[in-house]
C-alpha positions in Angstrom: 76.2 67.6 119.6 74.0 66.9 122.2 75.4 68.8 125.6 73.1 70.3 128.1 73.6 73.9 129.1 75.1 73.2 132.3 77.8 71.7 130.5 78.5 74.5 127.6 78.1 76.7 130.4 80.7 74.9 132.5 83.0 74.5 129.4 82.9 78.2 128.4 84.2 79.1 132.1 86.8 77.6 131.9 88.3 78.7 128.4 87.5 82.2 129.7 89.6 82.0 132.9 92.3 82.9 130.7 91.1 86.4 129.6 91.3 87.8 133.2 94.2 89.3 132.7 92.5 92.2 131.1 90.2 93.2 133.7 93.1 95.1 136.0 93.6 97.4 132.4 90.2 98.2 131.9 90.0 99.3 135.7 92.8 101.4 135.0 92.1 103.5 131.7 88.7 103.7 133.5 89.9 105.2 136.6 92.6 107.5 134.7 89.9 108.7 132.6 87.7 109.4 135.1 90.3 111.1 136.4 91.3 113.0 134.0 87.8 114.5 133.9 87.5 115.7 137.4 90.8 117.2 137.0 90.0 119.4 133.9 86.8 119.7 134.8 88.2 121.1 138.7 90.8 123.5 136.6 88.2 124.6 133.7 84.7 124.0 134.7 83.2 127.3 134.7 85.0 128.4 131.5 83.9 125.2 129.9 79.9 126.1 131.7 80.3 129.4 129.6 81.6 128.0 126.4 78.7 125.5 126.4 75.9 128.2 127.4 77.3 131.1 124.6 76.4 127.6 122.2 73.4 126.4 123.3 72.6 130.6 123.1 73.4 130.8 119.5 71.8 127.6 118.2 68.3 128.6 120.0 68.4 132.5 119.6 70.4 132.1 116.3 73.0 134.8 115.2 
């Protein structure tokens, strides 16, 4: 088959103008997750801080 790239280019488009439907979900599980980390991040942040310094504490000073 002999088509120039303008034309598989052209013909691709158009069998992907019926995946657009899944652009609105990915926007939205991105947005709640993002969300969802401010929020615990806002209620637990400096507890979480802690819990990550008392580890990074014991792997480099050791027990």
């Amino acid at each position: 088959m002999n088509t120039t790239p303008v034309r598989w280019a052209a013909a691709r488009l158009q069998t992907m103008r019926g995946d657009r439907g899944d652009v609105p979900g990915w926007v939205l599980v991105t947005l709640m997750t993002a969300g969802l980390v401010i929020a615990l991040w806002a209620v637990a942040g400096d507890r979480l801080t802690q819990i990550f310094t008392d580890s990074m504490d014991s792997v480099v000073d050791g027990p």
